[in-house]
N, C-alpha and C positions, 0 to 999 in steps of 0.2 A: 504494500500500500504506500500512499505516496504523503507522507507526515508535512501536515501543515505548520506552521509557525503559531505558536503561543503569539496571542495577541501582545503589543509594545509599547510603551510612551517612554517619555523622558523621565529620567529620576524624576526633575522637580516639578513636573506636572502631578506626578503621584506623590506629592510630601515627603521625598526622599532626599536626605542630602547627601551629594555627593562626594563633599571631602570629606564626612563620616564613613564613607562606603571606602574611600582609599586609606584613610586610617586603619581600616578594618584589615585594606590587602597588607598594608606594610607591617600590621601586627602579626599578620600569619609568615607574611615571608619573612621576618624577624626571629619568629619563634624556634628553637633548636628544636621545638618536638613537634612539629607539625611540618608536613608534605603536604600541600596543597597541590590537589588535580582538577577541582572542577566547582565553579561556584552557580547559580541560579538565585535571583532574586527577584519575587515575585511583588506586585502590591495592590490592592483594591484589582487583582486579576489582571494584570497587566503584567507583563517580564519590564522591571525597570535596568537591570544587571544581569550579565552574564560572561563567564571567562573560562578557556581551559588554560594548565597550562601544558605547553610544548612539551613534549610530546604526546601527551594528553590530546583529545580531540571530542569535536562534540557526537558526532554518529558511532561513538566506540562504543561497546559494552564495556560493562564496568563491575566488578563482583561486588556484589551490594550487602554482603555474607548476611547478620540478623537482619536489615531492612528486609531484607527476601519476605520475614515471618506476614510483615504489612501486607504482602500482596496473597499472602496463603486465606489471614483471618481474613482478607475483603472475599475470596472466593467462599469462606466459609458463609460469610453473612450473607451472600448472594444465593447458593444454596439454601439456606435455613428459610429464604423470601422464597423460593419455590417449593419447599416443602418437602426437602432431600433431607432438612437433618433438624435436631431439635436439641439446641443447645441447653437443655435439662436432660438431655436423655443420658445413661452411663457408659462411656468411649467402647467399653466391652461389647456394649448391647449389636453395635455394626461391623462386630466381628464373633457371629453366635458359633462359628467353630473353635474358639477359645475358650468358651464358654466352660469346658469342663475342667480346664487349665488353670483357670482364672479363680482360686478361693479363698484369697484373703479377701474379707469384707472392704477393708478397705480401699483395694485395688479395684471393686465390684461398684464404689459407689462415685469414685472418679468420673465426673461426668465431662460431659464437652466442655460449657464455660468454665469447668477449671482446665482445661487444657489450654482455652485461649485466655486465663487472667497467668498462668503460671503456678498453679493455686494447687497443684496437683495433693498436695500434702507431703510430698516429697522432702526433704532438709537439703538435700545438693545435684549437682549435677549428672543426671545417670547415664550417658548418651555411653558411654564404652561399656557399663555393666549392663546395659540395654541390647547391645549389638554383642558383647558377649554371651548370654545368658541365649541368644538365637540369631545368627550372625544373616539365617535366610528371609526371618521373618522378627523386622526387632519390635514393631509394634506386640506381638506376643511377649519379646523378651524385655519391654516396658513393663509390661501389664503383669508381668512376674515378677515385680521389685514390688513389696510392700511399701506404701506410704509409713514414715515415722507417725504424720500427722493422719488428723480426718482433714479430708478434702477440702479446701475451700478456709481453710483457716491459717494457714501460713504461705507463704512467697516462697518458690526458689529458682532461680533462671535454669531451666533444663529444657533441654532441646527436643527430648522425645515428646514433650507435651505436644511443639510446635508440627513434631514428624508425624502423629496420632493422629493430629485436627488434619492436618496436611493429608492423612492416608484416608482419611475417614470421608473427606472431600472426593477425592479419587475412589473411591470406591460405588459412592453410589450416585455419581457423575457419568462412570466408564471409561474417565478422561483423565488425562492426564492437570495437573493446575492450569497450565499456560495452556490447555488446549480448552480446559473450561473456560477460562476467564477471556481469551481471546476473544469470542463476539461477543461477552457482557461486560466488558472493562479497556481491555487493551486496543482495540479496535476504535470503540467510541470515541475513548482518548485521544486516538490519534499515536498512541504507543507503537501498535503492530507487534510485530515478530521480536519475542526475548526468549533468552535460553537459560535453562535451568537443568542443575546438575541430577541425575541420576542415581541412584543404590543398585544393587546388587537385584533387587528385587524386582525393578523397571520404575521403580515413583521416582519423580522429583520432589527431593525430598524436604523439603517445606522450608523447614528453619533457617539455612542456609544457601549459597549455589544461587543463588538466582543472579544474570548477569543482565544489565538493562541500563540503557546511558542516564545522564542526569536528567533532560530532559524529561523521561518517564518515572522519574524519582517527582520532578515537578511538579507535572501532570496530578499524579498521583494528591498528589500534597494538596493542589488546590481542589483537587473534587472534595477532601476531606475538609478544607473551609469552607469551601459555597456548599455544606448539609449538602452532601451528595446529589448535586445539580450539575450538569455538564452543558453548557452552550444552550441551557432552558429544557433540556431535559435529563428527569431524573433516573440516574444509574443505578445510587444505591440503596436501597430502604429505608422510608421515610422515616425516623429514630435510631437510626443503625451509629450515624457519627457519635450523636450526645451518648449512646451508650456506650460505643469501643474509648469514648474519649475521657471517661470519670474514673476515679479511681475505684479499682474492685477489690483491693487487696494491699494491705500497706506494704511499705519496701523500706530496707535499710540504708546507712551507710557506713557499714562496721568500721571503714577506717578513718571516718571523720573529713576526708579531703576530695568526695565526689555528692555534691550537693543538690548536681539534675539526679540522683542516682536513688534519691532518698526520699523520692515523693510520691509515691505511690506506683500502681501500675494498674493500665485498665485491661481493655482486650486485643494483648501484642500492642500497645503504646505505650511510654513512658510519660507517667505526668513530670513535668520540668517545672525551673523557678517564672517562666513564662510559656503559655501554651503548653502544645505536647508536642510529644515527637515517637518517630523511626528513628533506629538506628541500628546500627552494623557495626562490626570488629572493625578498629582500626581507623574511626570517623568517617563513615558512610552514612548522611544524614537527611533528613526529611525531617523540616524543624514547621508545625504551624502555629502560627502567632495569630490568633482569633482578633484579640483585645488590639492587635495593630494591623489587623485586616493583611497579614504576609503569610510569606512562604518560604521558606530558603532550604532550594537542595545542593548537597555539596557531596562529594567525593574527594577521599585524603588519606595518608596515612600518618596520624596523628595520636596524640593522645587526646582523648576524646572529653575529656573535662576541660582541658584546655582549648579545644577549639571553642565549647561554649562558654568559656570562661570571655573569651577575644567576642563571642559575639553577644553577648549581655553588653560590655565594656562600651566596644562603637558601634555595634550595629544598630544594638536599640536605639538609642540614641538620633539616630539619622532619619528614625523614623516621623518626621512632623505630622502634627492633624490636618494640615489644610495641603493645596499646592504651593510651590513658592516660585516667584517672580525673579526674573535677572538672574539665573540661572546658567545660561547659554552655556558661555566659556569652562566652568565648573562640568558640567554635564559632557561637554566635549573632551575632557579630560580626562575623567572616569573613561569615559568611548573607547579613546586610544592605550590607554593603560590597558584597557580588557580583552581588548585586540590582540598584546603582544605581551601578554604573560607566557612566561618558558621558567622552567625547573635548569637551574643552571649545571651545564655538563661537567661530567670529569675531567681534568687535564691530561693533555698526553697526547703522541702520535703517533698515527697505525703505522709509520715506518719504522723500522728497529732502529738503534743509532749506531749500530753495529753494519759493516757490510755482509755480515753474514746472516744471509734471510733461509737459510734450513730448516725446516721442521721443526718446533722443539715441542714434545710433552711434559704437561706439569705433575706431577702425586700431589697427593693431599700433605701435606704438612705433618705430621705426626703418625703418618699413617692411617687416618682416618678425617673427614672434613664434617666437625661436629653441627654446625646448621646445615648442612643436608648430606646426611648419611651414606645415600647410594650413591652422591657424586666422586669418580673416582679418577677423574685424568681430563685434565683441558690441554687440545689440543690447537697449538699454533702454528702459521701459517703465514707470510708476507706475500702478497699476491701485487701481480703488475698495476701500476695505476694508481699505488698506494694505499690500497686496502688490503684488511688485516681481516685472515680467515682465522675464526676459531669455532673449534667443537669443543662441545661438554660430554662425556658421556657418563651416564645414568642407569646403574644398574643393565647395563650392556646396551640402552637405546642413547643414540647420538641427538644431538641438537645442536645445529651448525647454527653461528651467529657471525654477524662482518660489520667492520668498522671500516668509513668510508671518510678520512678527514675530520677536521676537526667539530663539532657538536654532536647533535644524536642523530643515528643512523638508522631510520626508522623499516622495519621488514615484517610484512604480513606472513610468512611462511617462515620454519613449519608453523609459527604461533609468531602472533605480532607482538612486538621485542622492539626497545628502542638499546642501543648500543652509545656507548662513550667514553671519553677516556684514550688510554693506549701506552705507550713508554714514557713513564715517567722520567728514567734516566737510563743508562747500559744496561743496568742488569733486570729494572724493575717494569712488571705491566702490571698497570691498574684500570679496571673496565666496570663500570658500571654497567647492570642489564636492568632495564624496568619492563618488566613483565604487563604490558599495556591495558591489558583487561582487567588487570587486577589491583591490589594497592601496593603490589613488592617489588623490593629493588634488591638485588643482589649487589655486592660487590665483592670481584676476584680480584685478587692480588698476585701474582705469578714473579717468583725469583729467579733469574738466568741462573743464579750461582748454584743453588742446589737442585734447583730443578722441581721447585715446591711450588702449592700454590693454598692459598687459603680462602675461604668463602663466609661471605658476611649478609647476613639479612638485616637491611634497616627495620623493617616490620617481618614479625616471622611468619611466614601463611599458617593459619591453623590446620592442625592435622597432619601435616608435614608430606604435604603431597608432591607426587612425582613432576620435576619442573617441566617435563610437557605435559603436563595437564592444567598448569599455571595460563588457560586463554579458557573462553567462553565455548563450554560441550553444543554442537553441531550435531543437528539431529530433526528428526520428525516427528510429531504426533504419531 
């Protein structure tokens, strides 16, 4: 389908001030713990802002990791409007072949909306003794953990709730998520076509995986402002927002220093010190600000207090009640700043400063390269024309990368990969890889002298997946 443009105005026609908005860029690019990839600023429905940076882009997918759960509970409440599922029913009850499996009481009385508040009665995270306990079928191997608690009376962020609601969706849909929600959400949108990661089993598995650009993070965000109304007509059931948006279930902050983290939680949203929100590992964010009529979606790898720390700071702030006047120059300014944001590359160049351009392999440093395990030899390569071929290889699968001159060296195949970097001096290569779809950046380091090389994740991927699998799963309904 052919995605139209979110409607536009100027910051200051929408109450937006603009050198609030660049205050806000220069804090993030400031910040030591924040990677900014992708901003969206929305206001009284309008996109006032919007930026990637280089090598970032705006038609990429993006791993959106927990935001993913937002798009699962809206397939669920869409379901529940047609009369597929009934959020007081017991998560067991739409799986009656577990049924004889299933006998602790407590695990019998787990119903759907505790699935979707987090409320399971659970104390901690069960997703590996979940997938342990039934690695073919983990929705069984959930529903085989005793809750400590009774249902609905304590919080605990665990993933199998989201995998449940997510399978329980697919089940009595026939569908896959994104092939349900496609003509009742993504479509209307304006979204289309996102991909979302798979199990063992065939689901896309809810809580997680889902890859989808900011843009449809946006999308998303503002149907969930305008009470689920899309361009005058309504998507999502009439009460669905004010109830996924209240809190259902209080939340902590045991360590004292995450303060959006500790205000409750309703169905898959976090209530925050303003509005609510989505969010994902590593600052993948869907922020709605009701009380300021916005939106802000973003994609980053960051620490995730901190980004909303930066936008409490200046972005509220920027936000005025009325429009504002004399404007122009301010607003033109912002324009081009947003144009030509880039993630600044690694130093270094693909030519050796040696004349000897032979092959060289690297080992791992110690004999083992402990941020990712399987990686066991980069292999280098000086190619005519000044570019620099390397392969990684991976538990015996290769993954060729090339570095073409100085900034990023952007390549869709096998998986789109931005490259940088190169010889630092005689002996040393240093290369940054940003895995495009996702929020991670590798950095290798490779010693002529011994013949080592060491790997470093700025952000670690969860789960510690194979790095060709670090782009968006390609696939069909």
């Amino acid at each position: 389908m052919t995605r139209q443009p979110l409607p536009s105005a100027t910051p200051a026609a929408m109450g937006v001030d603009a050198p609030g908005v660049q205050d806000f860029l220069d804090a993030l690019e400031a910040s030591p713990e924040i990677e900014p990839h992708s901003l969206m600023i929305l206001r009284h429905g309008r996109l006032v802002a919007s930026g990637w940076w280089a090598p970032y882009a705006p038609d990429r997918p993006h791993l959106l990791y927990s935001l993913s759960k937002n798009f699962t509970v809206t397939a669920a409440a869409l379901a529940e409007a047609e009369g597929l599922i009934d959020f007081d029913a017991p998560a067991v009850s739409y799986f009656p072949e577990f049924q004889a499996d299933i006998t602790d009481p407590r695990s019998r009385a787990i119903r759907v909306r505790h699935l979707a508040s987090m409320a399971s009665g659970h104390h901690q995270e069960m997703l590996e003794r979940a997938w342990a306990a039934d690695p073919d079928e983990p929705v069984r191997g959930f529903l085989l953990q005793p809750p400590e608690s009774e249902p609905g009376t304590v919080f605990a962020y665990n993933q199998p709730n989201t995998y449940t609601l997510g399978a329980i969706v697919q089940r009595v849909t026939g569908q896959s998520l994104s092939g349900y929600l496609r003509p009742r959400l993504l479509d209307p949108l304006g979204i289309g076509e996102v991909h979302w990661l798979r199990d063992r089993t065939g689901r896309e598995i809810g809580f997680s995986g889902l890859h989808a650009t900011t843009d449809a993070v946006a999308r998303l965000g503002q149907l969930y402002l305008a009470d689920g109304r899309w361009q005058g007509r309504r998507l999502l059931p009439e009460g669905w927002v004010a109830r996924a948006s209240r809190r259902h279930i209080t939340t902590a902050d045991p360590e004292g220093d995450r303060p959006d983290w500790g205000r409750g939680y309703g169905l898959h949203f976090w209530m925050a010190r303003h509005g609510y929100r989505g969010d994902g590992a590593h600052g993948q964010f869907c922020l709605v600000l009701p009380e300021q009529d916005v939106v802000i979606a973003a994609t980053s790898a960051s620490g995730m207090q901190d980004y909303l720390d930066l936008v409490w700071r200046h972005l509220l702030p920027a936000f005025r009640p009325g429009p504002l006047t004399g404007r122009d120059a301010q607003d033109a300014a912002l324009r081009e700043r947003l144009a030509r944001l880039a993630l600044p590359p690694a130093t270094g160049t693909p030519a050796p400063p040696r004349p000897d351009t032979a092959p060289v392999t690297f080992t791992p440093a110690g004999g083992v390269c402990a941020d990712q395990p399987g990686l066991t030899a980069v292999d280098v390569e000086a190619r005519p024309g000044g570019e620099l071929a390397v392969n990684l290889t991976e538990d015996g699968h290769r993954l060729g990368l090339r570095l073409r001159g100085k900034g990023w060296t952007v390549a869709e195949h096998p998986l789109p990969t931005a490259v940088s970097g190169g010889w630092t001096d005689d002996g040393t290569l240093v290369l940054d890889v940003q895995f495009l779809e996702t929020p991670h950046r590798l950095t290798l380091t490779c010693s002529r002298a011994d013949r080592t090389f060491t790997a470093r994740w700025h952000t670690q991927p969860l789960h510690t997946p194979p790095l060709r699998a670090l782009g968006a799963p390609r696939g069909t309904d």
